[in-house]
C-alpha positions as CSV (number, residue, x, y, z in Angstrom):
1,X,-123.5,21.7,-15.7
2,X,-123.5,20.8,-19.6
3,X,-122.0,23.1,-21.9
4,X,-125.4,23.8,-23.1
5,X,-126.2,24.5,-19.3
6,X,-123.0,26.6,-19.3
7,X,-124.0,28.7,-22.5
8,X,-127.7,29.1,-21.2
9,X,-126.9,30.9,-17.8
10,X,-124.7,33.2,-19.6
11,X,-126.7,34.5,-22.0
12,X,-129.7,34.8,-19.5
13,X,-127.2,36.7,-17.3
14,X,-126.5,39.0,-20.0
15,X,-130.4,39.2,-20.7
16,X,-130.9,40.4,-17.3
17,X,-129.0,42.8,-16.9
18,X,-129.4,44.2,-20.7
19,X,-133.3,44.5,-18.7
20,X,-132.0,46.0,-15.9
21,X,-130.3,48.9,-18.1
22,X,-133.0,49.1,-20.0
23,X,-135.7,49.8,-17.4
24,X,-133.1,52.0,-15.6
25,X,-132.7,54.4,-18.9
26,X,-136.3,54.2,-19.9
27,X,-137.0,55.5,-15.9
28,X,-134.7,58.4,-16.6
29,X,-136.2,59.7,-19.5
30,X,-139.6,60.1,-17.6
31,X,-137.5,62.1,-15.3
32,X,-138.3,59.0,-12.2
33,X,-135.5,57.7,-9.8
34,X,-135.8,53.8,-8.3
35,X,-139.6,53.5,-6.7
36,X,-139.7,52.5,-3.3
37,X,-140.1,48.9,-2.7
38,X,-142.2,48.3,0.3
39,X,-141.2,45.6,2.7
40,X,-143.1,43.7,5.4
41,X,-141.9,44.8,8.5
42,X,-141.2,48.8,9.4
43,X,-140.4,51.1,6.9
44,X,-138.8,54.3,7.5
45,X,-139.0,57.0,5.2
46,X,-138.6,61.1,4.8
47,X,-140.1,62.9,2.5
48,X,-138.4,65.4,0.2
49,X,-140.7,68.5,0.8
50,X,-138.6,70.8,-1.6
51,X,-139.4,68.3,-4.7
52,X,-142.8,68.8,-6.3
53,X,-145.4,65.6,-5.9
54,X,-146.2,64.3,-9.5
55,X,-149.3,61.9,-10.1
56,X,-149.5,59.7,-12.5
57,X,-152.3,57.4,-13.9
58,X,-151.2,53.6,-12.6
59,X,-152.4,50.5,-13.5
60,X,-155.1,50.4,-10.2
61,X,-156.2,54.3,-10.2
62,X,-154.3,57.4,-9.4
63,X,-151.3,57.6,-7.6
64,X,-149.7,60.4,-6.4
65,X,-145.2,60.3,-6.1
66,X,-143.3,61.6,-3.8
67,X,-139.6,62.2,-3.8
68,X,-138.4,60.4,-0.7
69,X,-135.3,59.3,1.0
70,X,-134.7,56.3,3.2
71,X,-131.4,55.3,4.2
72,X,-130.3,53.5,1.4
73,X,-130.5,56.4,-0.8
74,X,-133.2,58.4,-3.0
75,X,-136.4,56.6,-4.3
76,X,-139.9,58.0,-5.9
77,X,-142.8,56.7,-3.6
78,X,-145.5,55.9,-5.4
79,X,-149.0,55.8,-3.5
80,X,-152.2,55.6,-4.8
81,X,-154.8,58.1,-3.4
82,X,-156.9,55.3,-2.1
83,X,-154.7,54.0,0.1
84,X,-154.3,54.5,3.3
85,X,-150.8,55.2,3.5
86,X,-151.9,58.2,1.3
87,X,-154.1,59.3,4.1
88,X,-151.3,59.4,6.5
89,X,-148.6,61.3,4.8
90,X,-151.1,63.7,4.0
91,X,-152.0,64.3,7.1
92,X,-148.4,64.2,8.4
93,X,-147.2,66.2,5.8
94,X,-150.0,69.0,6.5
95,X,-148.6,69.0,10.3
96,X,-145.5,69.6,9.0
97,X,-143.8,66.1,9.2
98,X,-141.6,64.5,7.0
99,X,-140.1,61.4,8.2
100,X,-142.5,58.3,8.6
101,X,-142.0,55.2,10.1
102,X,-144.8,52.8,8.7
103,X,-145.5,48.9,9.6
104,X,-146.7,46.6,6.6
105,X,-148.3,43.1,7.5
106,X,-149.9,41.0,5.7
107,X,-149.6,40.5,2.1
108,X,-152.4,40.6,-0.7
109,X,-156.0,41.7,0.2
110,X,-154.7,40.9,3.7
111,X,-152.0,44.1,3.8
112,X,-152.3,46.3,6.3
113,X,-150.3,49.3,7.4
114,X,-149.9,51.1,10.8
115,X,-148.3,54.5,11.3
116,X,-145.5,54.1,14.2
117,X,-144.7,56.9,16.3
């Protein structure tokens, strides 16, 4: 790699992760942790009932956040009240469950998602 090569990867590393503290201090101030990233595959989750929900207006509707852990840690998972992920923890959650163990397929229009037992 040139010099120039050299000197461009550095400062783009640097850029990065000036981004990465950025975003991570602006989430803080709005009071948010790390949101969820969903993954294709199963996803395993449990719901913080003690934490209040908070809803916020996203870019495609409503979506309500939940304070969730998995077992990498504590994340905000954001859903939006059309979905039908919504649906189920709702339902779960008014049966009195917490954890949830939910398939993704598909990507795009073609996602789906499947409530394991």
């Amino acid at each position: 790699m040139t010099n120039e090569g050299e000197e461009l990867k550095l400062w783009a590393e640097n850029e990065a992760k000036r981004l990465a503290e950025e975003r991570t201090q602006k989430m803080k101030e709005k009071g948010y942790r790390e949101f969820y990233s969903w993954r294709k595959g199963e996803n395993h989750f449990r719901i913080i009932m003690s934490e209040p929900r908070r809803e916020i207006e996203g870019t495609y509707g409503k979506q309500i956040i939940f304070a969730a852990t998995t077992g990498t840690g504590m994340f905000d998972l954001a859903v939006n009240v059309r979905s039908p992920v919504y649906r189920m923890i709702v339902n779960g959650l008014a049966k009195g469950q917490a954890d949830f163990n939910i398939l993704k397929s598909g990507e795009g229009k073609e996602t789906r998602y499947e409530q394991l037992e």
